[in-house]
C-alpha positions in Angstrom: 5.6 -6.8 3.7 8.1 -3.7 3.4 10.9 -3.2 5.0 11.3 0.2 6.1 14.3 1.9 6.7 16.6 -0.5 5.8 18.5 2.7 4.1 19.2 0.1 0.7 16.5 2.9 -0.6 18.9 5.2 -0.8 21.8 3.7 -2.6 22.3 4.0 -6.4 25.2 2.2 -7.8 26.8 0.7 -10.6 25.0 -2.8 -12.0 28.0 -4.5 -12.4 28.8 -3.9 -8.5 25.5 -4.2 -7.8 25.3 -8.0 -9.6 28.6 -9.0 -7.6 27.3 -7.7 -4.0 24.0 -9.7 -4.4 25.0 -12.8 -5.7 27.8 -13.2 -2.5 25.1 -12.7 -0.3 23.0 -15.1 -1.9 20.4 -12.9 -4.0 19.8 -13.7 -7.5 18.6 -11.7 -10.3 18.9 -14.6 -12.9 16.1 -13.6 -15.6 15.1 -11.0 -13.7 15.0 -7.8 -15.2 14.2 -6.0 -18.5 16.2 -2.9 -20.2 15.2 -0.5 -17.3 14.6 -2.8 -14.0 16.3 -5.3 -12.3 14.6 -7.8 -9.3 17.3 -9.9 -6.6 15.4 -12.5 -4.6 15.7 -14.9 -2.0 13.9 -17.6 -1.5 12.8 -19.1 2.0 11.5 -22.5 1.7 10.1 -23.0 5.2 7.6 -24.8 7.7 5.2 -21.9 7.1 5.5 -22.0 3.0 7.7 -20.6 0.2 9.0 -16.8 0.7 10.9 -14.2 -1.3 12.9 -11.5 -0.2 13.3 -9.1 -3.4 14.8 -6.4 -3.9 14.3 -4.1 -6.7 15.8 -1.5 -8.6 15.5 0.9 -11.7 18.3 2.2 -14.4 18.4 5.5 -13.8 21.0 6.1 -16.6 22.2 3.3 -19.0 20.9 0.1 -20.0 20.7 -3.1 -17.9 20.7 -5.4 -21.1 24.2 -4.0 -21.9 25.7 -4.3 -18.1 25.7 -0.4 -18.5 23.8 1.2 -16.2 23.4 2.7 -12.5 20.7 1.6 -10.6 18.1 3.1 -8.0 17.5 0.6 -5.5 13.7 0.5 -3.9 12.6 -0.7 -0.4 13.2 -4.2 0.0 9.8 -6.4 0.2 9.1 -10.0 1.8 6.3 -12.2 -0.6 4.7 -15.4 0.5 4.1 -17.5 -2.8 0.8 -19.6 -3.4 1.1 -22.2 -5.7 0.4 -21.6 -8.5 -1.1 -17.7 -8.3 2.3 -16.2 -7.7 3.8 -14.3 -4.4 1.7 -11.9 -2.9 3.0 -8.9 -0.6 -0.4 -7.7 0.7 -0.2 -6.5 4.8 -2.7 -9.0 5.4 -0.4 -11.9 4.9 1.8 -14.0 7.7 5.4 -13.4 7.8 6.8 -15.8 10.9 8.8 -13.7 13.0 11.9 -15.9 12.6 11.6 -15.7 8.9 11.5 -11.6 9.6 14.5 -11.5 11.9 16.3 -13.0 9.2 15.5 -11.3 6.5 16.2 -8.2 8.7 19.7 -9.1 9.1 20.1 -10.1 5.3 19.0 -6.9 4.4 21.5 -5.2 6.8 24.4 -6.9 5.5 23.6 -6.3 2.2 23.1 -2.5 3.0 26.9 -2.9 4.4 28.3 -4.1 1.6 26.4 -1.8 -0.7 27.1 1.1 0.9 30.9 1.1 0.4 30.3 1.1 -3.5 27.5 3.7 -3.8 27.2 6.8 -5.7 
């Protein structure tokens, strides 16, 4: 499920910011990124199943590896995960509308918070 304008889309930022501002509102990249990508999720483990709320990103200057780059950030997405296939994303899937509402404010939050460090 994507989450449409949620305006994180439009922000591009430092990494190092970008690392600080997720991690305090509980998004983790951990090992997840290469030289030009990086992935924050959040995971939901609820009634309904496991979810992730990720948010993505690409270096559009620098290197990630180094802590020396700006990053793109993408539309945020919300993935159920099936043991032991992976998450999936697909519009066809069941997102409870708690879990959404949640996520929703997450996401604005984090927008907040972004926004005052952005390019």
């Amino acid at each position: 499920m994507k989450f449409e304008n949620t305006s994180i889309e439009t922000l591009h930022m430092d990494l190092d910011r970008l690392d600080e501002v997720m991690e305090e509102n509980s998004m983790v990249r951990a090992g997840q990124w290469d030289y030009e990508r990086v992935t924050y999720d959040h995971k939901f483990q609820i009634r309904e199943g496991t979810y992730y709320l990720r948010v993505q990103g690409y270096a559009t200057q620098g290197d990630v590896g180094a802590h020396d780059a700006f990053i793109q950030l993408m539309t945020p997405i919300l993935g159920k995960h099936y043991y032991p296939h992976g998450v999936e994303y697909g519009e066809d899937e069941y997102f409870p509308e708690h879990l959404v509402k949640q996520c929703q404010q997450m996401l604005e939050k984090i927008y907040k918070d972004l926004s005052v460090f952005a390019d």
